[in-house]
Residue frames as qw, qx, qy, qz and C-alpha x, y, z in Angstrom:
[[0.816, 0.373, -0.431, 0.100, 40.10, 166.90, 137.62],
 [0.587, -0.731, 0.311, -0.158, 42.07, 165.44, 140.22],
 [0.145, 0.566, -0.786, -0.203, 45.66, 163.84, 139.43],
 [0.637, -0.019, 0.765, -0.094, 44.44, 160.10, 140.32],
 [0.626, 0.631, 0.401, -0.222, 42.47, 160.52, 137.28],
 [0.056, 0.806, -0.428, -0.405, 45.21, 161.39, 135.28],
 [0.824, -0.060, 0.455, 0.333, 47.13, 159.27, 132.18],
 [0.021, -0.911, 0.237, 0.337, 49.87, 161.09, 131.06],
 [0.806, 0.025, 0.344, 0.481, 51.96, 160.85, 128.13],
 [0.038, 0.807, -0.230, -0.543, 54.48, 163.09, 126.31],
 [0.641, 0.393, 0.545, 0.372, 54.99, 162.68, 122.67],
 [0.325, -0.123, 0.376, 0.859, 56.89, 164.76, 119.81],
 [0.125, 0.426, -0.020, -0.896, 54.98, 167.57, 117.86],
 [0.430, -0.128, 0.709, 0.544, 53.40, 167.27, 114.53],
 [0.052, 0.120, 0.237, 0.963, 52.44, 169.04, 111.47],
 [0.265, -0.408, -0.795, -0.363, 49.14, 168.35, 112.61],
 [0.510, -0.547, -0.453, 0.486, 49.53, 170.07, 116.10],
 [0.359, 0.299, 0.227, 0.854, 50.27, 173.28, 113.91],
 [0.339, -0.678, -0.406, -0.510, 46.18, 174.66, 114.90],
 [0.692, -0.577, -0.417, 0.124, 46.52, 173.72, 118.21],
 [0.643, -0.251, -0.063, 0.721, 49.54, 175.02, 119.22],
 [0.215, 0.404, 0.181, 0.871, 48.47, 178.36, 117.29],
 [0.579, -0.603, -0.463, -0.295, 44.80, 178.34, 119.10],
 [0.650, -0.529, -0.287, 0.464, 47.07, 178.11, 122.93],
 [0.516, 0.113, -0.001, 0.849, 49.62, 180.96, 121.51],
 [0.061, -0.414, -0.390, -0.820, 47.08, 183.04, 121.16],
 [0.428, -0.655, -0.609, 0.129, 44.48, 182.18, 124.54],
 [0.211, -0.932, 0.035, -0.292, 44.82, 185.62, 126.59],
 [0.715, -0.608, 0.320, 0.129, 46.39, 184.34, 129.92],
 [0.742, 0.003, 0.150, 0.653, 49.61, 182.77, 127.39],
 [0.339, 0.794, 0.036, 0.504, 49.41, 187.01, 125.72],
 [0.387, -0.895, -0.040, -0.219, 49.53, 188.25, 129.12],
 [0.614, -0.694, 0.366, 0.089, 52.33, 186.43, 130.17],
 [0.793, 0.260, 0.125, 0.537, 54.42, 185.96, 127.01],
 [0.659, -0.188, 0.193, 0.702, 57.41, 187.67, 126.84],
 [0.001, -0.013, 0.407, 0.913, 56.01, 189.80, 123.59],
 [0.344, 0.318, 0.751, -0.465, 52.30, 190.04, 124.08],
 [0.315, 0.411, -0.337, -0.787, 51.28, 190.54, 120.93],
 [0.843, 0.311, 0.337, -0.282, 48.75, 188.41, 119.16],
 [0.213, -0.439, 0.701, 0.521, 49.95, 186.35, 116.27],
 [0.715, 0.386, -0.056, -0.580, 48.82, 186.15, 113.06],
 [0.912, 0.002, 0.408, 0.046, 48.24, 182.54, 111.43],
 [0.699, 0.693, -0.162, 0.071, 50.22, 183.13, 108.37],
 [0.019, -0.754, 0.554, -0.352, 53.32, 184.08, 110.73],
 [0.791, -0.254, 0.413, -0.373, 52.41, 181.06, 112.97],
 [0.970, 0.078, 0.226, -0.044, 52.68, 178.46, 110.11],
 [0.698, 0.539, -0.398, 0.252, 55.85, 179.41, 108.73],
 [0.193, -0.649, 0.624, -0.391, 57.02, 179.76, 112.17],
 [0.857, -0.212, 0.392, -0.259, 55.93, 175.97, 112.98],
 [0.925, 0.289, -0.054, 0.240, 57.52, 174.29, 109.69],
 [0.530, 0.605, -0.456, 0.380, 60.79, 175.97, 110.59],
 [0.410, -0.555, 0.592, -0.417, 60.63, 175.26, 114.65],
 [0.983, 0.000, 0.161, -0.094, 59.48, 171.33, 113.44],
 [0.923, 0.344, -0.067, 0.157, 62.23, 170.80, 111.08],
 [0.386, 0.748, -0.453, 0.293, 64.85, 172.15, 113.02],
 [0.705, -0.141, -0.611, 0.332, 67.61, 169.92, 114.87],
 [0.311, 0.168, -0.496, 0.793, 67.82, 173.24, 117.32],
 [0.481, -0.168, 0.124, -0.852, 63.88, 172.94, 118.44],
 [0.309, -0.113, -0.944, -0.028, 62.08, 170.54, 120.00],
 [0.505, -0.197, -0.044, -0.839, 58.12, 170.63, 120.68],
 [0.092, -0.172, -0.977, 0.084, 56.49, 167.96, 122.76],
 [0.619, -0.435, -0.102, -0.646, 52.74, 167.70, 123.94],
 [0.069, -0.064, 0.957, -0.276, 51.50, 166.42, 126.76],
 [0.591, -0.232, -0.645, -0.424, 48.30, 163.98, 126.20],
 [0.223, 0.041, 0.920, -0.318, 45.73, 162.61, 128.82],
 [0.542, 0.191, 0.792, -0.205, 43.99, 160.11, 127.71],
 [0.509, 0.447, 0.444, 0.585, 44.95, 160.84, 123.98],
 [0.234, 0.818, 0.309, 0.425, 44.13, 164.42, 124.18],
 [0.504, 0.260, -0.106, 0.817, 46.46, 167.48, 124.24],
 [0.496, -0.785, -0.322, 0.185, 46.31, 169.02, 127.48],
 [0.276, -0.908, 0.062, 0.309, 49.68, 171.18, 127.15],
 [0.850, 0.472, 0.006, 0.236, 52.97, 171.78, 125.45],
 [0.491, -0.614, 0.279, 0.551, 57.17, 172.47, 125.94],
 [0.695, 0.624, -0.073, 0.350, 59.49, 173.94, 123.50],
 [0.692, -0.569, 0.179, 0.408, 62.75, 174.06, 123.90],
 [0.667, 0.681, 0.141, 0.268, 65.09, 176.28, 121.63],
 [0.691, -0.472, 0.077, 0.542, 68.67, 176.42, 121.40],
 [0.120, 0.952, 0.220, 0.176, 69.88, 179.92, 120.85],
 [0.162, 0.789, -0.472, 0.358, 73.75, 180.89, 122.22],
 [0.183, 0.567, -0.761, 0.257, 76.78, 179.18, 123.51],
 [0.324, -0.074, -0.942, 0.040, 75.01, 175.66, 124.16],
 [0.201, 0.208, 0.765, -0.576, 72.18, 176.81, 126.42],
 [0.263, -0.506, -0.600, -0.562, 68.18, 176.14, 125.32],
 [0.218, 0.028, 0.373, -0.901, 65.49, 178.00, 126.33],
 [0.114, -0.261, -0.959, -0.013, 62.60, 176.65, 127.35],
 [0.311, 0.002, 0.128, -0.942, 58.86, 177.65, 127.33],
 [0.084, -0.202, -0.969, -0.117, 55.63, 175.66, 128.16],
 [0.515, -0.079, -0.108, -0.847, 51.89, 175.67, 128.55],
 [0.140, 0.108, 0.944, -0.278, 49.16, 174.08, 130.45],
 [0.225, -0.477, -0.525, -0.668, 45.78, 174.15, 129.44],
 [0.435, -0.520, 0.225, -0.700, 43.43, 176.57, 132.01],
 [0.889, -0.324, -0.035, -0.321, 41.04, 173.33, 133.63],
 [0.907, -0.155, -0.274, 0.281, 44.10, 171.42, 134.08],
 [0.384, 0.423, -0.585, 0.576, 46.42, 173.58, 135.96],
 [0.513, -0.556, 0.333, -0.563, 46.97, 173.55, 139.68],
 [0.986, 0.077, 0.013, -0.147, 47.36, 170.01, 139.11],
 [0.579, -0.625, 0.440, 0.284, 51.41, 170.17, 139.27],
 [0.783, 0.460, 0.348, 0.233, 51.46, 169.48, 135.03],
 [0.324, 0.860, -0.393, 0.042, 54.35, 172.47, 134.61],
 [0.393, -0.564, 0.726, 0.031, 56.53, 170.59, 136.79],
 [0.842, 0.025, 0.535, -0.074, 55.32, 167.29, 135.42],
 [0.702, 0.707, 0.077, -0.044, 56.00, 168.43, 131.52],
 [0.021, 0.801, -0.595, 0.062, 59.46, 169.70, 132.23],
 [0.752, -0.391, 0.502, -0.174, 60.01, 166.97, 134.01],
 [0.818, 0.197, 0.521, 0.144, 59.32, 164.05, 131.36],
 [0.804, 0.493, 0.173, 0.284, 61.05, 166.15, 128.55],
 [0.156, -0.899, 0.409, 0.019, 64.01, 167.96, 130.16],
 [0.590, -0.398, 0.658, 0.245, 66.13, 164.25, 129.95],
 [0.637, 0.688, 0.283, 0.203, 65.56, 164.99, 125.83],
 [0.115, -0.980, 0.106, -0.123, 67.57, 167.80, 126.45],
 [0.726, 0.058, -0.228, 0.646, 71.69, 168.07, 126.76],
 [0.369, 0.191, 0.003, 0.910, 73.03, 170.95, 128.42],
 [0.029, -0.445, -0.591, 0.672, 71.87, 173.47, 130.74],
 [0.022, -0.576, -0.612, -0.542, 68.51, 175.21, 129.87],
 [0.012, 0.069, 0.191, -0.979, 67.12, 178.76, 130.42],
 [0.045, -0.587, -0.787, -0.185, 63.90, 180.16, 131.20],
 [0.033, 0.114, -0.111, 0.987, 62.36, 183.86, 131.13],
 [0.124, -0.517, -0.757, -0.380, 59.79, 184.73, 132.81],
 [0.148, -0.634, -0.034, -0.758, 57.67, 187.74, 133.65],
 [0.089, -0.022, -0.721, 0.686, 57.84, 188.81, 137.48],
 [0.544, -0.077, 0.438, -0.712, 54.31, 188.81, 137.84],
 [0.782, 0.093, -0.564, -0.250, 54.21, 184.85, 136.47],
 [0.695, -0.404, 0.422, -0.419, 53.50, 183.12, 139.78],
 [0.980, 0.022, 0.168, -0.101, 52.55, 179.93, 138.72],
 [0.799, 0.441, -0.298, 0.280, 55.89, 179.48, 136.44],
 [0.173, 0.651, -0.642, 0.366, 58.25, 180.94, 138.90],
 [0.677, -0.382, 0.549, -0.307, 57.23, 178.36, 141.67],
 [0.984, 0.068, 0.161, -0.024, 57.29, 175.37, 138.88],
 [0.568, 0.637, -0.360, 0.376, 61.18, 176.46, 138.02],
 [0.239, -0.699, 0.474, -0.480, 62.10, 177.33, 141.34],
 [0.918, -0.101, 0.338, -0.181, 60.60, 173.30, 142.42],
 [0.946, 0.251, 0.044, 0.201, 62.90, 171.69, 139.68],
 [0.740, -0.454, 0.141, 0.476, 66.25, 173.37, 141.00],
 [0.477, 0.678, 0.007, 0.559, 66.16, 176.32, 138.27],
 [0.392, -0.575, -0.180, 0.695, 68.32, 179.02, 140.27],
 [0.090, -0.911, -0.210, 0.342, 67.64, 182.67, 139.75],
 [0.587, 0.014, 0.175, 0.790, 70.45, 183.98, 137.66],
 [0.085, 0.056, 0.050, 0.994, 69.08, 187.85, 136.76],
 [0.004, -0.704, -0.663, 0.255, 66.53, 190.10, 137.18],
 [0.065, -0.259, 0.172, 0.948, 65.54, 193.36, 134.71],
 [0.230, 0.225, -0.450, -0.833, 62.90, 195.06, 132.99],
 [0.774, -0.025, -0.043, -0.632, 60.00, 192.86, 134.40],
 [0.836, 0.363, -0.372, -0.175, 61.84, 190.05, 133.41],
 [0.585, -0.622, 0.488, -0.183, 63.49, 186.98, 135.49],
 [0.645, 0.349, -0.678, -0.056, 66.14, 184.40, 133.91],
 [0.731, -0.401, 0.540, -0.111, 66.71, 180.95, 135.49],
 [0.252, 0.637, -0.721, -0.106, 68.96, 178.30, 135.02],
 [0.848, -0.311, 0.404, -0.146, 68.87, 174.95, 135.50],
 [0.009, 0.549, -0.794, -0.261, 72.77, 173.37, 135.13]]
């Protein structure tokens, strides 16, 4: 795939996106490099989706080319005005600059500065935070917070 070939769009969640979005949680490469690496189990999954959809303090986009769902952001706001943010690309399409691109189109959805953890041996994410002017703010315990004001 090569970006020419690309048509991107970003578009809101929905209850239908429920599989999908379980199906990615789950892929290895997101266990390896989530936060809690545990597997998740669908029952947990679907009550977790109707209560990240219907709240005003989550927000879940996909991104689509050419209708079909290629990755996804969530943003969730969690202490003294800052969200945290966490995204996903699908395997065949990274390398292709689509973390930066996803952030991108749904960070101006967003008020207020937004965090992001992520494990110190996540390459690929620390270079697409580091590109969009997150700044470093801590390091412990594997784990690396940024900031972007």
């Amino acid at each position: 795939m090569k970006k020419a070939e690309l048509e991107l769009k970003l578009r809101g969640v929905v209850e239908e996106d429920s599989f999908l979005l379980f199906k990615w949680a789950n892929s290895s490469d997101v266990r390896k490099n989530a936060i809690d690496p545990q597997r998740i189990e669908w029952k947990k999954h679907q009550v977790w989706f109707r209560e990240k959809n219907s709240s005003p303090y989550s927000k879940i986009y996909i991104l689509e080319n050419k209708n079909l769902p290629i990755g996804q952001v969530r943003y969730d706001r969690k202490e003294q005005g800052f969200w945290y943010i966490d995204f996903f690309i699908e395997q065949k399409f990274r390398g292709l600059g689509l973390g930066k691109k996803i952030i991108g189109l749904s960070r101006s959805t967003i008020s207020g500065p937004v965090k992001a953890l992520v494990k110190k041996e996540n390459l690929a994410s620390h270079i697409v935070f580091q590109k969009l002017g997150f700044v470093k703010t801590r390091s412990e315990k594997g784990i690396v917070e940024y900031l972007h004001k």
